[in-house]
C-alpha positions in Angstrom: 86.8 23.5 36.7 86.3 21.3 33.4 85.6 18.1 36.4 82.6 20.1 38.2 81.3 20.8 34.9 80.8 17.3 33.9 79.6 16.4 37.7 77.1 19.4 37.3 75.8 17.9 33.8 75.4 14.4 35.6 73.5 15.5 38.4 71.2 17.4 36.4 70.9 14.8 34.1 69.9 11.9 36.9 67.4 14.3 38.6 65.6 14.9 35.8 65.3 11.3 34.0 63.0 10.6 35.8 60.7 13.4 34.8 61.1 12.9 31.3 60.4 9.3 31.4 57.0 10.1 33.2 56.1 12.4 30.8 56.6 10.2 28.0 54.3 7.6 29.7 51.9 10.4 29.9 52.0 10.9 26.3 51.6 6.8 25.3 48.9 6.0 28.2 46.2 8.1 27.9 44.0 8.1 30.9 41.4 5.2 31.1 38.1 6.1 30.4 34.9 5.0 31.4 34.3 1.1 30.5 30.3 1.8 29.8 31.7 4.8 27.3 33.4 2.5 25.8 30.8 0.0 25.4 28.5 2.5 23.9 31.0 3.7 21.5 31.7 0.2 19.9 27.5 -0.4 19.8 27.3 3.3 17.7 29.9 2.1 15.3 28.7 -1.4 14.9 25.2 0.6 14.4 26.7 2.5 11.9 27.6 0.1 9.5 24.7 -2.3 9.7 22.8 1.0 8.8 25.5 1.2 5.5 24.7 -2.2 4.8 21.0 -1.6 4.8 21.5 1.2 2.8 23.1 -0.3 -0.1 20.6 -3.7 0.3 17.7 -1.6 -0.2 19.1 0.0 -3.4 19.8 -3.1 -4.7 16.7 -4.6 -3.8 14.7 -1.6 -4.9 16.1 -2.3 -8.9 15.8 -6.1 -8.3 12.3 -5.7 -7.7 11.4 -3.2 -10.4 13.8 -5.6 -12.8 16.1 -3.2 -13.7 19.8 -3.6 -14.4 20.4 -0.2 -13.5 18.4 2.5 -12.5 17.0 4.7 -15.2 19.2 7.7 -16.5 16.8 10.4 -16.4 17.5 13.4 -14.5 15.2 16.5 -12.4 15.3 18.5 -16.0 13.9 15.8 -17.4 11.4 14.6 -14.7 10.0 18.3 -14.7 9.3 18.5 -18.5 7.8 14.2 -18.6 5.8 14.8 -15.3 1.6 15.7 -16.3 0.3 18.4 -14.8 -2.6 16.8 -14.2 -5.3 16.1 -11.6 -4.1 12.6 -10.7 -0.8 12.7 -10.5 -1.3 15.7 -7.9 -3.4 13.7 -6.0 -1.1 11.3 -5.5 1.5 14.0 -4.6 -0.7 15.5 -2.6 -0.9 12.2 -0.4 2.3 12.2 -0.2 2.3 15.8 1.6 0.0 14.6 4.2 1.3 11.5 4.9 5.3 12.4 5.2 7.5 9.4 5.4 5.8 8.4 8.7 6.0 4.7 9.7 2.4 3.3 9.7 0.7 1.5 12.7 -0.9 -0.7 11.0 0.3 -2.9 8.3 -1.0 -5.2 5.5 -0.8 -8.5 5.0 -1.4 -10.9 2.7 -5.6 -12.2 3.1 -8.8 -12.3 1.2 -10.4 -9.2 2.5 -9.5 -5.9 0.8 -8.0 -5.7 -2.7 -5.9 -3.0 -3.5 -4.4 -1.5 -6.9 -1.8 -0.1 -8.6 -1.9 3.3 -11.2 0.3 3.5 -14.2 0.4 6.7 -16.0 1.7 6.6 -19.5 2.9 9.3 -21.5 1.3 9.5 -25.0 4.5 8.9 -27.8 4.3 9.5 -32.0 2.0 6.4 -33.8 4.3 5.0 -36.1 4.5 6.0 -39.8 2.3 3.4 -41.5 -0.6 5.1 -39.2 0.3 8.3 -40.6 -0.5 10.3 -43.7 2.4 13.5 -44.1 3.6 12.6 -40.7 0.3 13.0 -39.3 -1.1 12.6 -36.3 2.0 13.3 -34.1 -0.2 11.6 -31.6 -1.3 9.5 -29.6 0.8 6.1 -28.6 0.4 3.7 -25.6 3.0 0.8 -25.3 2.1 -1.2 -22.5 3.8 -4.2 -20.9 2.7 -7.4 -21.7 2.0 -8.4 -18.1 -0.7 -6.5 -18.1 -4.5 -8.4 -18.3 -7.2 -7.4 -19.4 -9.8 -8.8 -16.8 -7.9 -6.9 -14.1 -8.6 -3.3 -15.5 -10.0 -1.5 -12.6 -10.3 2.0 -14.5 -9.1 3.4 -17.6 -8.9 7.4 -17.8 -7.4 9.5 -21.1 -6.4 12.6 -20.1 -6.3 15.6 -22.2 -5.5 19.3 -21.7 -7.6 21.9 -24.0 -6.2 25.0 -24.4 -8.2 28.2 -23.1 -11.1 29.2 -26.2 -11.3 33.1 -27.3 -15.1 33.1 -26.0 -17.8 30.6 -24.2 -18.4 27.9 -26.5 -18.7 24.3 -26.6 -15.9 21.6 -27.4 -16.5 18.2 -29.0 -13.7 16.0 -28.0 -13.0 13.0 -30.1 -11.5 9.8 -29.8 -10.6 8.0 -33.0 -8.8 4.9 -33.3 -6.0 5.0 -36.0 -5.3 2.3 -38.4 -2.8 1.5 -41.0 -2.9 3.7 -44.0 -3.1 0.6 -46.4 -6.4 -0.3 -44.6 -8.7 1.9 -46.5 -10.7 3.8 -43.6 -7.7 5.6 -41.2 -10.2 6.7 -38.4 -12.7 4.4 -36.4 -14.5 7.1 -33.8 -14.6 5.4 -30.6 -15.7 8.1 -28.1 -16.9 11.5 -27.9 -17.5 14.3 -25.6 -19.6 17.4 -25.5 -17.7 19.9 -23.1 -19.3 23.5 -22.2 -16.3 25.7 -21.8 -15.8 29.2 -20.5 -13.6 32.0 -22.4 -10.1 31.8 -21.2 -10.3 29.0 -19.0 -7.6 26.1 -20.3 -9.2 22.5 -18.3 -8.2 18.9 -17.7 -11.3 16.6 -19.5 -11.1 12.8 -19.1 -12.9 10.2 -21.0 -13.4 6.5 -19.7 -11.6 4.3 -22.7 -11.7 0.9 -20.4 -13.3 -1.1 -23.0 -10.8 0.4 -25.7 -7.7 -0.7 -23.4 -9.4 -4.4 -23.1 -9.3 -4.7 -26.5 -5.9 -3.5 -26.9 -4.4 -6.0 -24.7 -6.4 -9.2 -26.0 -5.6 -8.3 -29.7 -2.0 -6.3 -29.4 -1.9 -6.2 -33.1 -4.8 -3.5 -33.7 -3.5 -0.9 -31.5 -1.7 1.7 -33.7 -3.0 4.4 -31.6 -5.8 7.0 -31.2 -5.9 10.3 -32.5 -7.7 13.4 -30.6 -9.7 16.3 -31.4 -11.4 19.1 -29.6 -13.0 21.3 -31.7 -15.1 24.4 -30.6 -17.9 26.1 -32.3 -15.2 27.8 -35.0 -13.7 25.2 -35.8 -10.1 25.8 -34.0 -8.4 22.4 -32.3 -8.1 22.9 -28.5 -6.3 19.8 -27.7 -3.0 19.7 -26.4 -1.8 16.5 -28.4 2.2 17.7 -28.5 5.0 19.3 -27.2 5.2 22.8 -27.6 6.8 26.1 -25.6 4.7 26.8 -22.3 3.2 23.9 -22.7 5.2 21.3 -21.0 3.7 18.6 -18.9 0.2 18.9 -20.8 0.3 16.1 -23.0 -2.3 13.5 -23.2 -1.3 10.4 -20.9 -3.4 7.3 -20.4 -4.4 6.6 -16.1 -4.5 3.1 -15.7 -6.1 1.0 -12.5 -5.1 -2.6 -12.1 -6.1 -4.9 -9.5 -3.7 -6.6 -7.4 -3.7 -9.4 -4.5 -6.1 -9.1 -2.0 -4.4 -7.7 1.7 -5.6 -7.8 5.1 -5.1 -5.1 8.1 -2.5 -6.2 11.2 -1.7 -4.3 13.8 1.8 -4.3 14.3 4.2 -4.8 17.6 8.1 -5.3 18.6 10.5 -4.1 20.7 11.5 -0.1 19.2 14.2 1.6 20.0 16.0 5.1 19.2 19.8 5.5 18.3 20.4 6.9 22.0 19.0 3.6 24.1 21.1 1.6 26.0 19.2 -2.0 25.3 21.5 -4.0 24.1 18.4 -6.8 23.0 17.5 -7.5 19.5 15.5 -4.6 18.5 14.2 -2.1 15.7 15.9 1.2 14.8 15.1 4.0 13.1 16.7 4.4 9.5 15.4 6.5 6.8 16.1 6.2 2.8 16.7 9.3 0.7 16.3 9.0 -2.7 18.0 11.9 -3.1 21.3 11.3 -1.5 21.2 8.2 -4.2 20.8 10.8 -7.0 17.8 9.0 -8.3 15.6 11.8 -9.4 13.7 9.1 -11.5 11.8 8.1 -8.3 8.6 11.3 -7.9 7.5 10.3 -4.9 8.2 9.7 -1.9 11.6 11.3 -1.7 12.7 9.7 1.7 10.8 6.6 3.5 11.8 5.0 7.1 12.8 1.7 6.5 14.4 1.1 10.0 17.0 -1.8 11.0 17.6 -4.5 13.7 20.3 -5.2 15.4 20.9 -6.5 18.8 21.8 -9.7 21.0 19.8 -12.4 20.9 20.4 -14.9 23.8 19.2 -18.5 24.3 16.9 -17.7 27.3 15.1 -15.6 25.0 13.8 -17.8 22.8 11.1 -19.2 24.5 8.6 -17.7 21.7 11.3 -19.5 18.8 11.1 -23.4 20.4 12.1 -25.2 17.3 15.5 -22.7 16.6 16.0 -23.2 20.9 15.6 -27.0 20.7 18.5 -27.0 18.0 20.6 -25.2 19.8 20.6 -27.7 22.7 21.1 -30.2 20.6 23.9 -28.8 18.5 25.4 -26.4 20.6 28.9 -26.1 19.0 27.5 -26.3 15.4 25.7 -23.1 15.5 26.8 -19.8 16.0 23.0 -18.7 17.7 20.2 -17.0 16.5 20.5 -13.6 14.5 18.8 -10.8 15.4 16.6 -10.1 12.1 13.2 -8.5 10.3 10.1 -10.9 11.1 7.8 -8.7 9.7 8.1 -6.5 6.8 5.8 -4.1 5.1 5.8 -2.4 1.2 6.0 0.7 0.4 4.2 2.8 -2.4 6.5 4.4 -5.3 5.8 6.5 -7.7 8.6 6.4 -10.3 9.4 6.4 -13.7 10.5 3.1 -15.4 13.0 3.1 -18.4 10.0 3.5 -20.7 9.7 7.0 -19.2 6.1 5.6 -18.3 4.9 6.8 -14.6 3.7 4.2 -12.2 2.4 3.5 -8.9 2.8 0.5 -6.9 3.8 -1.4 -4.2 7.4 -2.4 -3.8 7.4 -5.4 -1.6 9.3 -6.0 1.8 11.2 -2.6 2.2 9.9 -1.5 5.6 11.1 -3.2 8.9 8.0 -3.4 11.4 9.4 -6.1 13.9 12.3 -7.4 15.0 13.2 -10.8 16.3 16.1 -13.6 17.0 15.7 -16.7 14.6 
């Protein structure tokens, strides 16, 4: 009885080796999928990184450019309580609305055709103390960067906020220079401004101070500031010249217009292509930048941009529009590893941002869009 046992057990265990065994190659060899799957799933993940490298290269490029270590510390509470509520600045904003982040068809380039500027907005600061009598005025002080020149003032605007009067009257708004205390006279009026206002109405007024600005920056050492008035017909000061509970975002600021190099219009062209084609050529993809995912809330507009990629193959045969990189190739052929698949025409992009001088500005920020691709 004990012998048939162990035959029993033997048999058993011979018929059904060999079903385990091919169930264990089951389990290790999967079945073979589709070679073009494949294919398509190494191109999405080779995608995917050159999009993480863009990434990161446009951060770094986007500080480089602005000279900044590091980007500034400020953060949305403090955006909302530096950023005027003022005509301008919505206008840019409101620009920015219509526009989106949409990828333009036409492009500029450098020429000697149209000029085009860029807008700095800077927030009035305290005149320091040896402009001051009993701490007073609390304002007004523009710093501004010593690149700036003089003969390349497009526009100067100061802003200023009055508060709402009790009854119809008329403000005078005055603009007075301030000068050291030890200098005798304090006050030199520079401008002035008759204003018909209505009762209850708070208003924006601007005042052109171009020529005060050019004087400014071609003698640095008499600008201790301005100090401003609105008075109306009783006497009361309308002006919003600080800092005060409800009143956030209404201080005085300075609008500044520079000139810059002169661009021309060029239509662009390339080979486009979305994440889902199959072309395996050298070619431009879509990729957009969100400031936000960076956390950089010091950057007011736009929030997100397409900056788009290239990536692709780039063969010899294709080169016939790149004769000097093809003719090197023939010549060298084991000392190169072949052309690259890379941007051959880039665009800028406008920012508006604050600096680390918590002054806004508006300009260009050079090579940060992709608008064709091509193997060099």
């Amino acid at each position: 009885m004990h012998l048939s046992q162990i035959v029993l057990y033997l048999s058993l265990l011979i018929a059904l080796g060999p079903v385990v065994l091919s169930d264990q190659e089951t389990h290790q060899q999967p079945p073979a999928s589709n070679p073009e799957d494949a294919e398509q799933c190494a191109t999405c993940d080779v995608r995917q990184q050159i999009k993480t490298m863009r990434l990161n290269a446009i951060k770094s490029q986007i500080l480089s450019k602005l000279r900044m270590k590091e980007a500034p510390n400020i953060s949305r509470d403090i955006v909302k309580q530096l950023l005027p509520k003022a005509p301008p600045l919505q206008q840019l904003l409101d620009q920015y609305d219509v526009l989106g982040d949409d990828n333009r068809e036409v492009v500029m380039e450098e020429d000697d055709e149209h000029a085009t500027t860029e807008t700095m907005m800077m927030i009035a600061t305290e005149p320091e103390s040896v402009a001051q009598v009993d701490g007073e005025p609390k304002c007004c002080f523009f710093s501004f960067a010593q690149r700036f020149q003089a003969n390349r003032i497009v526009r100067a605007q100061l802003w200023v906020h009055l508060r709402p009067a009790d009854e119809a009257t008329t403000v005078f708004l005055q603009i007075s220079r301030l000068m050291p205390v030890t200098g005798g006279s304090r006050h030199i009026r520079i401008r002035s401004l008759k204003i018909d206002v209505n009762a209850g109405v708070s208003s924006w007024q601007s005042i052109d101070v171009k020529q005060v600005l050019a004087v400014w920056l071609r003698q640095p050492e008499t600008n201790w500031g301005i100090e401003i008035n609105a008075f109306d017909s009783r006497g009361n000061d309308l002006a919003v010249t600080s800092i005060e509970p409800g009143e956030e975002g209404l201080q005085p600021f300075m609008e500044v217009k520079i000139s810059e190099g002169p661009k021309r219009l060029r239509r662009d062209s390339g080979l486009d292509c979305d994440e889902n084609s199959p072309e395996s050529r050298c070619c431009r993809y879509p990729l957009t930048v969100d400031f936000e995912d960076f956390g950089w809330d010091w950057i007011i507009a736009p929030k997100r941009y397409k900056a788009n990629y290239c990536t692709g193959e780039c063969e010899h045969m294709h080169l016939q529009k790149y004769p000097h990189t093809h003719l090197v190739n023939k010549a060298n052929p084991r000392g190169t590893a072949g052309p690259c698949c890379t941007p051959t025409k880039m665009s800028p992009i406008n920012m508006l941002y604050f600096n680390r001088k918590e002054q806004i500005i508006y300009g260009k920020i050079p090579s940060m869009v992709v608008d064709r691709c091509g193997c060099s």
